[in-house]
Structure formats: structure tokens, C-alpha cells
C-alpha positions in Angstrom: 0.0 0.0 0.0 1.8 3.5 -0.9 1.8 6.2 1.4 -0.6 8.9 1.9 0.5 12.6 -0.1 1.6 15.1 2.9 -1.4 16.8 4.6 -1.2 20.3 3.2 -2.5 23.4 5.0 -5.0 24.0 3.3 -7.7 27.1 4.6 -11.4 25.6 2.2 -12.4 22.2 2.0 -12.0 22.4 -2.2 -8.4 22.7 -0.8 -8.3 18.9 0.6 -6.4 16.2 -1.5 -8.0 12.8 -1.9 -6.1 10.9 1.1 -7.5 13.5 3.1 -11.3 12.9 2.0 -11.0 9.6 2.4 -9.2 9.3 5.5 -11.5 11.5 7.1 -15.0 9.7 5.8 -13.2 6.2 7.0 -13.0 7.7 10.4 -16.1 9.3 10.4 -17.8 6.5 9.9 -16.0 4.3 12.2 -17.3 7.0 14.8 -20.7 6.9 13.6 -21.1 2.8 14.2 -19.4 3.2 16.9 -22.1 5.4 18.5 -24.6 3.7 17.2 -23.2 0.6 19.3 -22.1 2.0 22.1 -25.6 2.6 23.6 -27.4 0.0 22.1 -26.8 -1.5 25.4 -27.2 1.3 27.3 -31.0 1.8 25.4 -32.4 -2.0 26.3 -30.1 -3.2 29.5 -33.1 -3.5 31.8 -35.8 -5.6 29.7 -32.6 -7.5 28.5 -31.1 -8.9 31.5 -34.7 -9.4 32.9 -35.6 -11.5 30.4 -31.8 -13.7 30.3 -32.2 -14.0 34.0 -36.2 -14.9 34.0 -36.6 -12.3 36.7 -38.9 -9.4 37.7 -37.7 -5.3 37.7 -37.2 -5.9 41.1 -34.9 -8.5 41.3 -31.7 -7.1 42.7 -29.9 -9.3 40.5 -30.9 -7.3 37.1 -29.0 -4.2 38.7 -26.1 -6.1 39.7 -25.6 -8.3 36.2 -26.3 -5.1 34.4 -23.8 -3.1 36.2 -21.2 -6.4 35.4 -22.5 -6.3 31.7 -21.5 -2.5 31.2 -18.1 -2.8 33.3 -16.7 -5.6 30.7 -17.7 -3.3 28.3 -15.6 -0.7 29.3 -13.2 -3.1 30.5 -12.9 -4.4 27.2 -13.0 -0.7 25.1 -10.1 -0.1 27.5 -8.0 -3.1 26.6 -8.7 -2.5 22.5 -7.3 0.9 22.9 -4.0 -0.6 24.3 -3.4 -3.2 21.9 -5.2 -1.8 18.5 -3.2 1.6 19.5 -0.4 -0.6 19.7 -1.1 -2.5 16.4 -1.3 1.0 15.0 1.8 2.3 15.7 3.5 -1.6 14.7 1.5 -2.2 11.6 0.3 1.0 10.5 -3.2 3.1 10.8 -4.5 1.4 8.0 -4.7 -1.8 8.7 -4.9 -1.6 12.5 -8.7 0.7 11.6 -9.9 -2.5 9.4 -9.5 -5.0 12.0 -11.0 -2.7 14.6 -14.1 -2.6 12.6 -14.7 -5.4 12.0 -13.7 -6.9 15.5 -16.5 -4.7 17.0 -18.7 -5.3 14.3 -19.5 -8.8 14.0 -19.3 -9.3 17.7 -21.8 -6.4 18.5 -23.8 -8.6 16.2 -23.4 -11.9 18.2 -25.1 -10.4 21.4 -28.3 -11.1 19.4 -28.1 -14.7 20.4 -26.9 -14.4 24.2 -28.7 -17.1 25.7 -27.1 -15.9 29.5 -25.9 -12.9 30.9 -22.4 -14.0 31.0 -22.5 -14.9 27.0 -23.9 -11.1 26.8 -20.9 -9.5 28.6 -18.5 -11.8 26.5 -19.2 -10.8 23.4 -19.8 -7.4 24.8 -16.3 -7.0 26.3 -14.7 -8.5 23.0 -17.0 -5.9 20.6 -15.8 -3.1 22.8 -12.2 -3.9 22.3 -12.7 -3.4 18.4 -14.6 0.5 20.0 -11.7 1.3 21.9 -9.3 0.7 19.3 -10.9 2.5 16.4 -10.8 5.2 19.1 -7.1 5.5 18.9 -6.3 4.4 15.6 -9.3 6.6 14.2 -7.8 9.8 15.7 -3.7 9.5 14.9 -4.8 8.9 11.3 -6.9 12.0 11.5 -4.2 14.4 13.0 -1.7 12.9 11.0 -3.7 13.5 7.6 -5.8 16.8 7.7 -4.3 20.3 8.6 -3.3 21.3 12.5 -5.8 24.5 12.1 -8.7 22.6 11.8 -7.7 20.4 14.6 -10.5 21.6 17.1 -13.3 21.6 14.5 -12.4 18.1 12.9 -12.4 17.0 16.6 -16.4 18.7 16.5 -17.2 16.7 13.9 -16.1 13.6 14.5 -17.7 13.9 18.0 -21.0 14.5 16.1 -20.3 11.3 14.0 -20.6 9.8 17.2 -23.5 11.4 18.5 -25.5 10.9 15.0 -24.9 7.3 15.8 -26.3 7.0 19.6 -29.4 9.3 17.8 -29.7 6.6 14.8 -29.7 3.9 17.5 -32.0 5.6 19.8 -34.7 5.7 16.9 -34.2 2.7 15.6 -35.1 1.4 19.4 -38.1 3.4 19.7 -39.1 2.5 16.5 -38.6 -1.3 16.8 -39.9 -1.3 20.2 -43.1 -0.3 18.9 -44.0 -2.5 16.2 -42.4 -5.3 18.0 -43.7 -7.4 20.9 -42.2 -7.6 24.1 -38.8 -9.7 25.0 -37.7 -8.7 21.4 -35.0 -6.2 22.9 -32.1 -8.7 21.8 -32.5 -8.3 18.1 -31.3 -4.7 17.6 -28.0 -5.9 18.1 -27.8 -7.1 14.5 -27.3 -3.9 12.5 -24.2 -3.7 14.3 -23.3 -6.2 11.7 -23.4 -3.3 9.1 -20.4 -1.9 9.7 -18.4 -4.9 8.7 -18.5 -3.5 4.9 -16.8 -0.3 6.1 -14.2 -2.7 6.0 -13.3 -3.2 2.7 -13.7 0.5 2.0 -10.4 1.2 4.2 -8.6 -1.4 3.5 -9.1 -0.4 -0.7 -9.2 3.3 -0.3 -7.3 4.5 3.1 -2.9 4.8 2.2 -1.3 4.8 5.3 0.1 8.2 6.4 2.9 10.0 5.5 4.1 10.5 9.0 4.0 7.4 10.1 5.3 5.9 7.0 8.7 8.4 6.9 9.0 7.2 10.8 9.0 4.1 10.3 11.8 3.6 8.0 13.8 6.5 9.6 14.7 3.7 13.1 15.9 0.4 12.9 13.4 -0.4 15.2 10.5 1.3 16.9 9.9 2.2 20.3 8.1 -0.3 22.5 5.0 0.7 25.2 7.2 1.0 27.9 8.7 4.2 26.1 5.7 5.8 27.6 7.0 5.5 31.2 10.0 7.3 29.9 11.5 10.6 30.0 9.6 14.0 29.0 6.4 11.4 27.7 6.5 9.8 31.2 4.7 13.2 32.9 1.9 13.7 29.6 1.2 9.9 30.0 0.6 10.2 33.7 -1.3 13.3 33.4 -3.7 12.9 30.6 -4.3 9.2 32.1 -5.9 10.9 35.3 -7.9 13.2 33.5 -9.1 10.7 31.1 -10.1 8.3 34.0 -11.8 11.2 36.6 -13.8 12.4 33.7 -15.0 9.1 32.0 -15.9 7.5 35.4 -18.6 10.4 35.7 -19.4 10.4 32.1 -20.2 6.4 32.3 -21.9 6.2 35.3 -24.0 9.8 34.1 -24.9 8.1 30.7 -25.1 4.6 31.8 -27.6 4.7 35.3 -29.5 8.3 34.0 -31.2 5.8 31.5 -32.2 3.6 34.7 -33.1 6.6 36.7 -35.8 7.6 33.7 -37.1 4.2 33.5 -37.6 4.1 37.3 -38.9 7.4 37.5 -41.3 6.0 34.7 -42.4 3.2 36.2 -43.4 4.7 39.2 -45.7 7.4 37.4 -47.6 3.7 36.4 -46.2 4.4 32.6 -47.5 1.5 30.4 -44.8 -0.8 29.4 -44.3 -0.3 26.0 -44.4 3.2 26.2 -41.1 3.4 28.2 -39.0 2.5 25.9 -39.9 5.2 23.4 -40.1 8.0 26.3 -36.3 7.2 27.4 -35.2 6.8 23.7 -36.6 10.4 23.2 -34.8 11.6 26.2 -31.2 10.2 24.8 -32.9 11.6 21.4 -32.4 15.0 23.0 -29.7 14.7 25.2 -27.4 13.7 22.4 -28.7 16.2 20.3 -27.7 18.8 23.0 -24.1 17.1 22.6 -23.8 17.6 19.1 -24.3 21.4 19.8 -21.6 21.0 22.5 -19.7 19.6 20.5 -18.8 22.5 18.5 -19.7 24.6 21.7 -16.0 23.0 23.0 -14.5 23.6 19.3 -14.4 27.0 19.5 -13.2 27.1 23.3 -10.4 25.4 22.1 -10.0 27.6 18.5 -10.4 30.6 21.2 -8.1 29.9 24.1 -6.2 26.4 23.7 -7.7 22.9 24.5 -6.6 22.8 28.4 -8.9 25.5 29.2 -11.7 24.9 27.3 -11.4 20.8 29.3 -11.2 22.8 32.0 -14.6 24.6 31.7 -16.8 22.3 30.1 -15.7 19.7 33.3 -16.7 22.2 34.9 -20.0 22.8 33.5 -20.4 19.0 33.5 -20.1 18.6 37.4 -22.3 21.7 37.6 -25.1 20.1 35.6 -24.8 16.6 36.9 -25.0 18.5 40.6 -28.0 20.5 39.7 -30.2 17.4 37.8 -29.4 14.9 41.3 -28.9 17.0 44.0 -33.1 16.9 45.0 -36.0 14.2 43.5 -36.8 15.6 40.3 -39.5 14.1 37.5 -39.0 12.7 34.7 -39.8 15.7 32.2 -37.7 17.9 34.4 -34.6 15.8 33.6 -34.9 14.8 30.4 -35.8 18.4 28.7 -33.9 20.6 30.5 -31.5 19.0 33.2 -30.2 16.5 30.9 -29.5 18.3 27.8 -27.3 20.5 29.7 -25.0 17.8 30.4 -25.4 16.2 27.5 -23.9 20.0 25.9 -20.9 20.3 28.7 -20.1 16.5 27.5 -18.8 17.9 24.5 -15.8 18.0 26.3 -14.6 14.5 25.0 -14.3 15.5 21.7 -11.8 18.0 22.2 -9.4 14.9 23.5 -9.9 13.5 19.8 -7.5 15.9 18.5 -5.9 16.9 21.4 -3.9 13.6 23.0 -2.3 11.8 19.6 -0.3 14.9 18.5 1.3 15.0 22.5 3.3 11.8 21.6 6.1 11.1 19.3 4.6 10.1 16.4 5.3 5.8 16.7 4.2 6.4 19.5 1.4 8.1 19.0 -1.4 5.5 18.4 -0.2 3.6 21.2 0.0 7.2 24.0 -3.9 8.2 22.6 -5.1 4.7 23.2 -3.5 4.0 26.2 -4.2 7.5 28.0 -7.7 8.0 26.9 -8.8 4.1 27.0 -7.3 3.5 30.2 -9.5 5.9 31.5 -12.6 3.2 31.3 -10.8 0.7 34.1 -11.9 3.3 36.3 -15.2 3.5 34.7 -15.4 0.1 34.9 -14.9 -0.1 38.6 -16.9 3.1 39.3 -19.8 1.4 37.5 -19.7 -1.8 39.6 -19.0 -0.3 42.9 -21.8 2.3 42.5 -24.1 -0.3 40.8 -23.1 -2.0 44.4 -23.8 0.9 46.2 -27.0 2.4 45.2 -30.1 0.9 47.1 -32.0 -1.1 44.6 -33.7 0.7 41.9 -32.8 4.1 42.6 -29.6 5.4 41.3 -29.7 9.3 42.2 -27.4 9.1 44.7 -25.0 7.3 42.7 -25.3 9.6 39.7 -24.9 12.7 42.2 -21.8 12.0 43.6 -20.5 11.3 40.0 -20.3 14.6 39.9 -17.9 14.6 42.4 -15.8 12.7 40.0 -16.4 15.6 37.1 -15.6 18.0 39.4 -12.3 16.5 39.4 -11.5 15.5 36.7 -11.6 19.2 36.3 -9.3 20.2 38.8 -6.7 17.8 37.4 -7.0 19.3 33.9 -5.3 22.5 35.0 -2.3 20.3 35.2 -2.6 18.8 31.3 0.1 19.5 29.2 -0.5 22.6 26.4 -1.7 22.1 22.7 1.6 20.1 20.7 2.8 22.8 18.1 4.6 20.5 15.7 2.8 17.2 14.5 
């Protein structure tokens, strides 16, 4: 496969060579179907485990499997972001996006047939290890092919792709949900099968890099993960690692039991069943629509004043939000038109760490920095998740969800200390 033409500087999107087009619809997309099955999950968990485990709502066992279920996950998206970003910078960013694809995609698609919980968490820990790596692949080809400038929009944008994804899943949900009976939750997992023909169109259309190809043959041999524990990249790995950790904990546990909490809040207003679905697909509807405004809401924080203080803020106004939805009983149209949206707008902050993290590290090891920093992050998500799931009396997870804010409060605090903007790659 030859090598990608140099990213040129260009100011209009006429101005954008071919390798740039296509690298940047290849990633695109892979953000998009990841979205979509990110929160598949996250949209059907309750009726899902109830029906593997032949239980009742009220079972504690549903909270506690579910809670497992969503730690492998991010378990799992953790681990693929360690060895895919390593696979990137070894094999190229290329090759190491095709696999990642269609790791995630044809396992996302096995959950269909889970018979047990544990057979759901497998093939839900093995589909998020394909997520996490196209994370970290996705982003070092992007930073390495389109122009620095537009490094805070592109990162806007490819957040969106993400948040078109969780919308397209949320209304396929609703929609399925109501022409379907009940107990057929399992089968949306199967259009996460679609994304196995994005495939072909990187491997056919996607040249590797320039920069990484010019690295490459410039050492006899290229620097192993440990390098990351090493002089001057030692402190950016250990600092961006906490950040990444703090804020995803509280972005997890907001996403993941603020679903539960509207279902709950649902049921008790004596809600018919099948209308539940479709109310909390609405609310994500509009929460993630608030994101994709946020998304660009963090773009130009960081085109204004640098991406450490615009992380800094939007934690901020994350912790703020999360404090202000939990902190007394609120209803269910309360949260999910107003309180929700507003933290769905502050999360824009995670885009920003698209751009932001791959162009920190030298660039072999740049793949392997991004994915290990950022991914690492959801092993503390992982645990949060459990532990709170653990925690929270049985079905009511405000408490847990407040003092998440806690951990978005510091995960702002901690980004003072992030390293500034990389000038150079």
C-alpha cells in the first residue's frame, strides 16, 4: 500500500487532497457505528437482562448483572485501545482501523443470540475492544492527515459522528420497540453487523500516512509501550491518564444509570410498558442532540483559548449540571428536557481529546500514547460502574449519579495540570 501525499495546510475544503477525504470519511464512519453501538446497550439493558435472568424489575440481580455487563464493556474498550493503538503504531493506521471494525462489528452482532448474561458481557467485552481501538487508531490517522488548524473543528465533527450514531440507535429502538412485541429487545444488536462492509472500504481506499510511513523507516526499530514510562512522555502519560479516568468515570456512570433513573422514575408514574422504551429513547434523542451542539460549543473554546482551558470549563460545567439534575427528587420531564440536555452540551468535552492527545506523543508512539491514556481511563469506569451499581439501594440510582459529579468535578481540577496544545505534528 503506498503512502498517503503530505497533509497540506489548506484554509477551504476544495483545498483537501483525496487521502484527506478519504481518511476522514473512514473515520467518520467508524465514529458513527461506533455510536450507534455504544448505547445499544445502554437503550435496552433492563428488559434484557430481565428476560436472560427470567426475573422481575425488582430482582436485585438485574442491577447487579447489568452493572457487570456495562463494566466488561468498558473493560474491554479499555484493553482494545491498548493493543489496536499498539497495532497502529507496529502495523500501520490502515490496517490496525480494518480490524478494529470489524472486531466490533461482527461481535456487536453476536449479542443477538446471548442465551445468559455471561455470554452477553463476552461478546460485549470482546465488541468493545474493536470500539476502543478504532478510538485511537481513528484519531492519529486524522491528526496525521488533515491540517493542524482545523484540529478543534475536525475534533467537533467527529464527535457528532458519534452522537448521529447514539441518535440513529435511539430511533431505531423506539421504532422497533413499537411494532415489536415484548422480549424482542435482543435483536437490535444485528445492525451492528453493518459496519463490517466499512471494512473493505479502508482497506481499498485508506494509504497509510505519511508520517507514520517516513517514521517508520527513519529507526531500525520502533519504540516499545514501555517508552511511555519514559523521560519527557512519562509526565503527559501520567497526566492525561488521570484526567481521562476522573472524567469518564462520571461520564459512564451519568450516561449509563441516567437511562435507569428515567425508566424508574417512569415506572413509578404507572407508565404503560411499552411506552417506556420510546419515552427514554426520546430523552437520549435530546440529550445527544444537545451534545452535538456541544460539541462544537467545546470547538471553538479550544480555536479561542487552547484545548486545556476549554477541558477545564466544560468539566466544569459538566459537574455543575450533573450536581444541579441529582442534587433533590426531580421528575421525569424535568430531567430529560432541561437538566439533561445540559449535560449532554458540557459532554462535548470529550471531543476536544480527539485531537488533542495523539499529536502529544512522538509520532510511533502516537497511536499507542492516545489509546493507552484516553482508554485507560474506562478501568476506572469500569470499577466506578460496579461499585456504585453495588452501592446504590436497589432501583434508585440518584445518589450514585450525584456523587459522580464529584468525580467531574475533578477531573476538572486535574486538567489545570494537562500539558499545552503540541505545536509540531
Amino acid at each position: 500500500m503506498t503512502a498517503a501525499t503530505p497533509a497540506r495546510e489548506a484554509t477551504r475544503l476544495s483545498e483537501l487532497s483525496p487521502q484527506q477525504w478519504k481518511s476522514g470519511i473512514a473515520a467518520w464512519l467508524g465514529w458513527m457505528f461506533d455510536g450507534l453501538e455504544l448505547h445499544l446497550y445502554t437503550l435496552v439493558a433492563a428488559p434484557l437482562v430481565i428476560q436472560l435472568l427470567a426475573t422481575t424489575a425488582a430482582d436485585p440481580q438485574v442491577k447487579e448483572k447489568s452493572a457487570f455487563i456495562q463494566g466488561a464493556f468498558l473493560v474491554g474498550w479499555a484493553v482494545g485501545g491498548a493493543f489496536f493503538g499498539r497495532l497502529g503504531d507496529l502495523l500501520g493506521r490502515s490496517r490496525a482501523l480494518s480490524l478494529t471494525v470489524l472486531t466490533y462489528a461482527i461481535c456487536t452482532g453476536l449479542c443477538a443470540f446471548a442465551q445468559t448474561w455471561w455470554q452477553l458481557m463476552i461478546f460485549r467485552f470482546i465488541a468493545a475492544v474493536g470500539i476502543g481501538g478504532e478510538w485511537a487508531v481513528g484519531a492519529s490517522l486524522l491528526s496525521e492527515t488533515w491540517p493542524k488548524a482545523w484540529r478543534p473543528w475536525l475534533a467537533a465533527v467527529l464527535q457528532t459522528g458519534v452522537n448521529i450514531g447514539v441518535l440513529g440507535g435511539a430511533v431505531f429502538v423506539g421504532l422497533l420497540m413499537t411494532y415489536m412485541p415484548p422480549g424482542s429487545e435482543r435483536w437490535v444488536f444485528l445492525i451492528g453487523v453493518i459496519p463490517a462492509f466499512l471494512v473493505f472500504y479502508i482497506r481499498r481506499h485508506v494509504p497509510e500516512p505519511e508520517a507514520w510511513s517516513q517514521a517508520g523507516s527513519a529507526v531500525e526499530k520502533k519504540p516499545g509501550a514501555l517508552s511511555l514510562f519514559r523521560g519527557d512522555v512519562r509526565s503527559i502519560t501520567l497526566r492525561t491518564t488521570l484526567v481521562c479516568a476522573l472524567g469518564l468515570s462520571a461520564w459512564w456512570l451519568f450516561l449509563f444509570w441516567q437511562t435507569q433513573h428515567l425508566r424508574r422514575l417512569l415506572g413509578e408514574a404507572h407508565t404503560p410498558a411499552g411506552e417506556i422504551t420510546g419515552l427514554v429513547s426520546a430523552a437520549f434523542f435530546t440529550f445527544n442532540f444537545a451534545s452535538i451542539i456541544g460539541n462544537f460549543g467545546g470547538g471553538w473554546l479550544a480555536k479561542q483559548f487552547g484545548n486545556r482551558p476549554a477541558i477545564v470549563v466544560l468539566f466544569t460545567g459538566l459537574a455543575a449540571s450533573m450536581f444541579g439534575a441529582f442534587i433533590v427528587p426531580r421528575g421525569f420531564s424535568e430531567l430529560a428536557w432541561f437538566w439533561l440536555p445540559i449535560g449532554g452540551f458540557f459532554g462535548g468535552v470529550f471531543g476536544l481529546f480527539t485531537m488533542y492527545l495523539p499529536p502529544l506523543f512522538p509520532v510511533l508512539l502516537r497511536t499507542t500514547g492516545a489509546g493507552f491514556c484516553y482508554n485507560i481511563g474506562r478501568i476506572a469506569a469500569a470499577v466506578a460502574s460496579v461499585v456504585f451499581g453495588w452501592l446504590a439501594p436497589v432501583g434508585d440510582f440518584r445518589t450514585a449519579l450525584l456523587w459522580s459529579s464529584a468525580l467531574a468535578l475533578a477531573a476538572a481540577l486535574a486538567s489545570l495540570y494537562l500539558p499545552k496544545d503540541a505545536k509540531d505534528a
